[in-house]
C-alpha positions as semicolon CSV with decimal commas, in nm:
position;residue;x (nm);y (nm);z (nm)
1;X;-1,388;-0,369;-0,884
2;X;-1,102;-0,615;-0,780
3;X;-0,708;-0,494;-0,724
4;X;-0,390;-0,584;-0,881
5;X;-0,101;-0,749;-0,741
6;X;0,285;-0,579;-0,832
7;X;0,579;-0,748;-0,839
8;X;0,897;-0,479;-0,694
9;X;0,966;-0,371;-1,031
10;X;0,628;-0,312;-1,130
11;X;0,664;-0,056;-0,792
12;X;0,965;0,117;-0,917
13;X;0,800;0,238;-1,238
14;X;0,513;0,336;-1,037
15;X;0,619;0,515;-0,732
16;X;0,765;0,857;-0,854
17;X;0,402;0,891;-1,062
18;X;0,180;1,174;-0,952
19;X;-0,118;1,022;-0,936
20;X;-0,005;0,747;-0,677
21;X;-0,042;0,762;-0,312
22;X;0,161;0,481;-0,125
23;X;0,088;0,350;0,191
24;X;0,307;0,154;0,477
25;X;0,020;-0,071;0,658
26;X;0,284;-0,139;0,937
27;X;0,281;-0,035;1,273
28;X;0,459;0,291;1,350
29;X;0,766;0,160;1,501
30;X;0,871;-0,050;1,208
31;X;0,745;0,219;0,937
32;X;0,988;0,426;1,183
33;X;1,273;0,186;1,091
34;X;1,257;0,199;0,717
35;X;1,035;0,271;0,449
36;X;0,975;0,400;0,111
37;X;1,036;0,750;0,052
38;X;0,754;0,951;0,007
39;X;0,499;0,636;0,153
40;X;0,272;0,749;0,407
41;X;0,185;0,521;0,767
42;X;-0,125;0,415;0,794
43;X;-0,118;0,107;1,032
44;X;-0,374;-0,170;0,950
45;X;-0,504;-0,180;1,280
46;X;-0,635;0,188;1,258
47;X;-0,794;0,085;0,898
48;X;-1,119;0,198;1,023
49;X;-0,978;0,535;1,120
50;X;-0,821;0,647;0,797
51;X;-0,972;0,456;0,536
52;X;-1,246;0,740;0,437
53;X;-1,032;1,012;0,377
54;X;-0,820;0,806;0,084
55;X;-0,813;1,006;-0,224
56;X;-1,009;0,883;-0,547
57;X;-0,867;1,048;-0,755
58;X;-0,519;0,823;-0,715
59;X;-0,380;0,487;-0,777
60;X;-0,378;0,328;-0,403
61;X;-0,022;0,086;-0,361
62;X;-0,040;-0,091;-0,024
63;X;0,285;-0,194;0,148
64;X;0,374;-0,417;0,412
65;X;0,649;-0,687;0,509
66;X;0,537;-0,969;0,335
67;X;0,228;-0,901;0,119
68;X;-0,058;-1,101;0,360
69;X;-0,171;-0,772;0,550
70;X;-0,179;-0,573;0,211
71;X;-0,391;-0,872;0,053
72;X;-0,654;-0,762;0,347
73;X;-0,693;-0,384;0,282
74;X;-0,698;-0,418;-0,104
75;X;-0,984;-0,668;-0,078
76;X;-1,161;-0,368;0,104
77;X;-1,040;-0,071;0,010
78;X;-1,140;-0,219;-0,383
79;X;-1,485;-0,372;-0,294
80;X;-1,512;0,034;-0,216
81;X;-1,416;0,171;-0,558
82;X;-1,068;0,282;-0,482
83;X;-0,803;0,192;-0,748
84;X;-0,580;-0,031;-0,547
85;X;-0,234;-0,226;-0,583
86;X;-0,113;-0,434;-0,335
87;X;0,288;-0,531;-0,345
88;X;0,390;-0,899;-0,434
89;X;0,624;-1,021;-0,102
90;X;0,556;-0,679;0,071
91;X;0,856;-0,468;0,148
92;X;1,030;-0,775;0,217
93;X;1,058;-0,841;-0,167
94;X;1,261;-0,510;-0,224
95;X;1,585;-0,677;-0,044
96;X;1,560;-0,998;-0,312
């Protein structure tokens, strides 16, 4: 099972859904900053940490600045079954 990429528009339509769980792959400080309402931190670097108790039962979108760190944890969280989307441009793409 592979992922799909979403452009920020793609995003919009998607967030407010109940069956999608959004995550901020940044590190604390920066999730701290700014982020999507309702997205939930879950650093990168703790991937190993957190990654088990995802739900299944939800469509996955991964967020981070500019889309390369999201790329990472979609490759692996969909090689193990979860239904994952990974943001085109990361958060960055939401100020274009």
């Amino acid at each position: 099972m592979g992922f799909r990429a979403i452009t920020a528009a793609q995003l919009w339509k998607m967030v407010n859904e109940p069956d999608v769980y959004v995550i901020d792959l940044r590190d604390r400080n920066d999730y701290r900053r700014s982020h999507l309402r309702g997205a939930r931190n879950y650093p990168y670097d703790e991937m190993g940490r957190w990654e088990r108790g995802l739900p299944r039962n939800k469509k996955i979108i991964l967020c981070c600045e500019y889309g390369n760190t999201s790329m990472y944890a979609a490759k692996r969280l969909a090689a193990k079954g979860y239904q994952v989307y990974t943001l085109i441009g990361g958060l960055n793409a939401l100020n274009d």
